[in-house]
C-alpha positions, -999 to 999 in steps of 0.1 A, spaced: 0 0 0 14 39 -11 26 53 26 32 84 8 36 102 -26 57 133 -36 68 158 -60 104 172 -56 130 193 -73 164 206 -79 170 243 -74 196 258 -84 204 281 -55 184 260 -29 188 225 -38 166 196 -36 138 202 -22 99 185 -17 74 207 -34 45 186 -30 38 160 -7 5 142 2 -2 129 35 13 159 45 43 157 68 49 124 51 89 134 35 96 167 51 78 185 83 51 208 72 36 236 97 9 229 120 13 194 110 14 169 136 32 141 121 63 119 121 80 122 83 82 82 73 118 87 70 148 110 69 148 134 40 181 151 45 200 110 43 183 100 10 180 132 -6 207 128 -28 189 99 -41 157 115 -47 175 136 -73 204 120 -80 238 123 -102 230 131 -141 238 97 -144 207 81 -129 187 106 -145 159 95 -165 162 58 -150 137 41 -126 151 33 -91 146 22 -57 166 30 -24 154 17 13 158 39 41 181 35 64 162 14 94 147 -6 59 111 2 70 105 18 36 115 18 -2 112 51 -22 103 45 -57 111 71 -80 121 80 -115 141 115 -114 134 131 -152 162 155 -166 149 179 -195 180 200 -208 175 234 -220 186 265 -222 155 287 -210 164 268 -176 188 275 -145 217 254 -154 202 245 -188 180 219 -171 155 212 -152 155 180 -129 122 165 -111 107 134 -97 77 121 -85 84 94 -55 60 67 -41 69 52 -9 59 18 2 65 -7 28 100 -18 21 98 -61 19 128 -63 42 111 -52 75 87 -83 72 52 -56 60 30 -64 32 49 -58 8 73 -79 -11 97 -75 -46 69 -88 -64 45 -63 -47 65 -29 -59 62 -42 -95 28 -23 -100 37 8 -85 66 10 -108 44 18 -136 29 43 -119 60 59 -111 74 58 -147 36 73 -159 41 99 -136 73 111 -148 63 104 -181 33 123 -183 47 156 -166 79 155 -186 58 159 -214 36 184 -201 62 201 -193 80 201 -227 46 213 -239 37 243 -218 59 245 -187 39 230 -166 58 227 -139 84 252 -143 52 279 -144 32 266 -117 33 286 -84 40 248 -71 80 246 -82 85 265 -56 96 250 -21 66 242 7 78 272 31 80 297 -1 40 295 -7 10 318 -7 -15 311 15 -43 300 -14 -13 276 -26 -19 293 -65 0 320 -79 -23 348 -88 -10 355 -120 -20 320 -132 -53 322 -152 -77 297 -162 -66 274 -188 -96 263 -209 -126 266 -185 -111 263 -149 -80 268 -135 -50 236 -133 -52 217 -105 -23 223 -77 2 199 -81 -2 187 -43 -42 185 -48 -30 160 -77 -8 141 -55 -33 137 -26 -62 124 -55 -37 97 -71 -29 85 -32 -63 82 -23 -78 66 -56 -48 43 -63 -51 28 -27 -85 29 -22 -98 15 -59 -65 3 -76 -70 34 -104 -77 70 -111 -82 89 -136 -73 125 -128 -80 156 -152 -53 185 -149 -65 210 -169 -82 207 -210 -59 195 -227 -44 167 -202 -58 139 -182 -37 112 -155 -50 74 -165 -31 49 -141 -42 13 -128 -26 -10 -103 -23 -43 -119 -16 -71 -96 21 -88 -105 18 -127 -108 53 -147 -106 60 -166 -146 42 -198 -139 65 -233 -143 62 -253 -166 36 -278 -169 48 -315 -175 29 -342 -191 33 -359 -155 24 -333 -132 -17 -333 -116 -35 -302 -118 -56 -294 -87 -77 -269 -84 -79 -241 -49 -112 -231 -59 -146 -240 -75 -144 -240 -112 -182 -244 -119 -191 -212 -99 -171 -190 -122 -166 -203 -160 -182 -183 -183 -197 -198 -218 -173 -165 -229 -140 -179 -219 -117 -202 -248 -132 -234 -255 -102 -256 -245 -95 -240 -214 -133 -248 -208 -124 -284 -218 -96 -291 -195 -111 -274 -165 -136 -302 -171 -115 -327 -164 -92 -316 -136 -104 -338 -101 -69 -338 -89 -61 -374 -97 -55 -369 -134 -25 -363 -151 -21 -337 -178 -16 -365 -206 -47 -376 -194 -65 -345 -195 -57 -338 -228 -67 -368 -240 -100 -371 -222 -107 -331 -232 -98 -339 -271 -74 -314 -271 -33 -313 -283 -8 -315 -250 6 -286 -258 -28 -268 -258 -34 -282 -227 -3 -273 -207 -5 -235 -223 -45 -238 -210 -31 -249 -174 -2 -227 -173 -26 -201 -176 -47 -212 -148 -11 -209 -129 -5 -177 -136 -39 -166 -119 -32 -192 -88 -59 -211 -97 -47 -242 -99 -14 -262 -82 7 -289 -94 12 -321 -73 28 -355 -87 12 -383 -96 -2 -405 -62 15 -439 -68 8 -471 -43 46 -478 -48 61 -440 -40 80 -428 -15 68 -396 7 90 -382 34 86 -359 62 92 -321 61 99 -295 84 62 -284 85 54 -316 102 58 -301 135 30 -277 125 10 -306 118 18 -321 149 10 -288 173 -19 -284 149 -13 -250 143 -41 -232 130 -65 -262 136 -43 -277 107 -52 -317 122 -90 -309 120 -86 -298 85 -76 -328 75 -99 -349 91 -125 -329 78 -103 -337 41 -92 -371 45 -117 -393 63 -139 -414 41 -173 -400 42 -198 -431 54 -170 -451 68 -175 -476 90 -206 -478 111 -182 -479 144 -209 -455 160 -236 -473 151 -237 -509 164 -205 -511 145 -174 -525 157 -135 -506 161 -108 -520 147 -89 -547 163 -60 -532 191 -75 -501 188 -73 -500 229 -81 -461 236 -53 -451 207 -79 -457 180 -108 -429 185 -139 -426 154 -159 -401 160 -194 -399 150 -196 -361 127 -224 -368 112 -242 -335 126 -211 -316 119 -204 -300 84 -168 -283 86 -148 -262 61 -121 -290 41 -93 -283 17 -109 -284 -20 -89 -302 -41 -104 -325 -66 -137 -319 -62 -166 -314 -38 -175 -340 -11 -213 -339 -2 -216 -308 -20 -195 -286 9 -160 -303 12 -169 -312 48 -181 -347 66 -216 -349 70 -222 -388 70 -193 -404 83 -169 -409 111 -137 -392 118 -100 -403 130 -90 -392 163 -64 -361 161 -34 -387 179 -45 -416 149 -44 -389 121 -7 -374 135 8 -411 137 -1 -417 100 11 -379 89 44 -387 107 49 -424 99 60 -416 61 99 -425 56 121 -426 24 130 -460 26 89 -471 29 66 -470 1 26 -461 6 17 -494 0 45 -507 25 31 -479 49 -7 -489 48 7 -525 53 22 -516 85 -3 -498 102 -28 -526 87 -10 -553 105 -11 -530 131 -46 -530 138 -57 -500 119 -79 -504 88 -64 -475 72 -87 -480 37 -117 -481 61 -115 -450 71 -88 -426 54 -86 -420 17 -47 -427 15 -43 -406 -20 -59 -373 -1 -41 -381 30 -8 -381 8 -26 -351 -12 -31 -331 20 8 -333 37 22 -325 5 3 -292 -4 5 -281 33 45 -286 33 44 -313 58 55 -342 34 76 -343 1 77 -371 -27 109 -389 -30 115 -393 -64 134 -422 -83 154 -412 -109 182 -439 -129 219 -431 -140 241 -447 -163 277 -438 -157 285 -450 -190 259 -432 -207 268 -399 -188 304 -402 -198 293 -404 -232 274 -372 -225 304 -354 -209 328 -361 -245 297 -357 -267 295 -389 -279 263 -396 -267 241 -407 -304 207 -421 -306 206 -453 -320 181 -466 -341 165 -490 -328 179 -490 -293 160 -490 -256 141 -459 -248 156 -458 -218 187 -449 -222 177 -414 -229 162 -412 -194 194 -423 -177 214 -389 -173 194 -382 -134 176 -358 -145 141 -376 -156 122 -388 -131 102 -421 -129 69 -405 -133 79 -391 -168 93 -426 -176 60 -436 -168 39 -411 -186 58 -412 -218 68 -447 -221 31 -461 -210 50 -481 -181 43 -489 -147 70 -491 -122 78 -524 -119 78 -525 -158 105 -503 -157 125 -520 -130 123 -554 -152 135 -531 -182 168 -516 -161 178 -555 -154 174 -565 -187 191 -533 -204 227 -542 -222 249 -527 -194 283 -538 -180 275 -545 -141 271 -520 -117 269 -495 -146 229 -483 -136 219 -466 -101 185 -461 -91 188 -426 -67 157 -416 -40 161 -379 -39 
């Protein structure tokens, strides 16, 4: 959000100096105002109108205790009508500055710099047309003014008289934060047009391997207006298939597909998870111990996600689970409707459990914390099967998985195969595709996962396995790494 927006200029006799500021008292102390300046003017003056060299050049300086960033683009126009043969301005935003932990981040400040550089661009121009600021009673310092702030040799211009430069500043504060635009006139012949876009990161790149899931409900806002194959592939994103899939169930190229979903990225719509395999590997992260103090009620979110809705009739004449001995707790939620994470889909229309039983809060934690690199899902379930625990009957293992991962509390361990021969070949450039040969081998450098094996070759896992034994290697010449 703009702390404070201001108008200053180089003198020749005085210096730099703020002309205009709006909130008042924001740069520089301004009579019967009552208010702390954001920072100190006289330490990063010199960088409100810098050397001739950063002239004409957008830039950014943090004050000193890094509370605040001044944005700025200091304009020179050379020419002989003025002082010194030039005359040097710039209009300033300042913002939260990212470093001191506030709203604002890098990616934040990337809107306000186009309003900076309109500002300078649009005065520099007015004032290569009529003076515009060189005339106006408002080039001269704050303590240096008339009392009605207009210089009474100024006339009308057109039908009324040009706005004060500081009336200007206070209108662009006040519409910019409060409705993301304005559009300001300053007097016939010139109007300011500005709008606050909101900055959104260069999505990734979307694999063929990768699951779309969507954060929010696509049926309550496509339009019969928007492209047809994005309306397609939202269609068919429930968080279980891949993109290959996708594309192929919405009739529509990959590549289509993956520009449609990148786009759905760019407005953090969507988020990419890997594919939920029986036979993967899930570790824990350090967001676990989030999970585990269930910060933010984080443990009943996922009960409300994860437990399979009409599971079990353990409240109802049913029976618990064998061992279950007070560690084991269902509860009955049939009367309760909470608030879930959507991911692929709704579940009895509002994401919440309204028919079925829930985990206890110590049985869901054990299962979260349980996952290990050296353990696949399916060797996972076994265990806590053997255990005692029907883990089918009452968890949905993929949206268990699903759930750790997107709230940083688990990680896939991926498998990925090297061939020291064949990257040896790639370090001397010697590496050739041979007609005919495995498919493999072009997947054995460590940087291609098993899930894109799988995707693109049409294999499963153990397929692949099989393959690696049987591929024309000397011994000990192929590594599977879990990284």
């Amino acid at each position: 959000m703009i702390q404070g927006i201001f108008y200053a200029r180089f003198f020749a006799q005085q210096g730099t100096k703020i002309v205009a500021q709006s909130p008042p008292g924001c740069i520089v102390p301004v009579p019967g105002v009552d208010r702390a300046c954001l920072f100190d003017f006289n330490v990063l003056q010199e960088y409100i109108i810098p050397r001739k060299a950063f002239c004409n050049r957008y830039i950014t300086v943090n004050d000193p205790e890094g509370k605040y960033s001044v944005l700025g683009f200091p304009v020179s126009i050379p020419n002989p009508r003025y002082d010194r043969n030039e005359f040097i301005f710039n209009f300033g935003l300042v913002v939260e500055c990212s470093a001191s932990g506030g709203s604002e981040s890098g990616a934040d400040q990337v809107p306000y710099e186009r309003v900076v550089r309109r500002l300078a661009a649009t005065f520099a121009e007015m004032e290569k047309q009529n003076g515009y600021l060189s005339q106006d009673q408002e080039h001269r310092p704050l303590e240096d003014r008339t009392d009605d702030g207009l210089d009474p040799l100024q006339g009308p211009i057109g039908s009324y008289r040009r706005r004060p430069i500081s009336s200007l500043l206070e209108i662009i504060k006040e519409d910019l934060s409060n409705y993301g635009e304005c559009m300001i006139p300053v007097d016939d012949a010139n109007t300011i047009n500005m709008k606050l876009f909101p900055h959104h990161p260069v999505p990734p790149e979307v694999k063929g391997w990768h699951v779309p899931v969507a954060k929010m409900k696509f049926a309550d806002i496509v339009d019969p207006t928007w492209d047809l194959t994005l309306q397609r592939v939202i269609a068919h994103i429930d968080g279980v298939s891949d993109v290959r899939r996708i594309a192929h169930c919405a009739e529509v190229s990959l590549d289509l597909c993956q520009l449609a979903l990148r786009h759905l990225l760019y407005y953090d719509t969507i988020l990419l998870l890997d594919i939920f395999f029986f036979g993967a590997c899930y570790a824990p992260r350090p967001g676990i111990h989030d999970f585990v103090a269930n910060v933010g009620g984080m443990v009943d979110e996922c009960a409300n996600y994860v437990c399979v809705v009409g599971a079990a009739a353990a409240g109802n004449g049913g029976s618990q689970p064998e061992g279950s001995s007070g560690n084991i707790t269902i509860t009955d939620t049939s009367s309760k409707n909470g608030q879930g994470t959507h991911a692929d889909g709704d579940r009895n229309g509002g994401g919440g459990i309204t028919n079925g039983y829930r985990v206890s809060n110590y049985m869901l934690i054990k299962l979260m914390t349980t996952f290990c690199v050296s353990k696949t899902v399916a060797e996972w379930l076994k265990g806590h099967m053997d255990a005692g625990f029907d883990v089918l009957r009452f968890v949905d293992v993929r949206r268990l998985v699903q759930f750790g991962v997107i709230k940083g509390c688990l990680y896939r361990v991926h498998k990925h195969v090297v061939s020291k021969q064949y990257l040896a070949a790639l370090a001397t450039g010697q590496a050739r595709p041979l007609a005919g040969g495995d498919p493999l081998q072009q997947y054995m450098d460590g940087c291609h996962t098993f899930d894109q094996i799988i995707t693109e070759q049409t294999l499963t896992d153990s397929e692949i396995m099989e393959k690696l034994k049987s591929f024309p290697a000397p011994a000990g010449d192929l590594t599977v790494i879990y990284k």
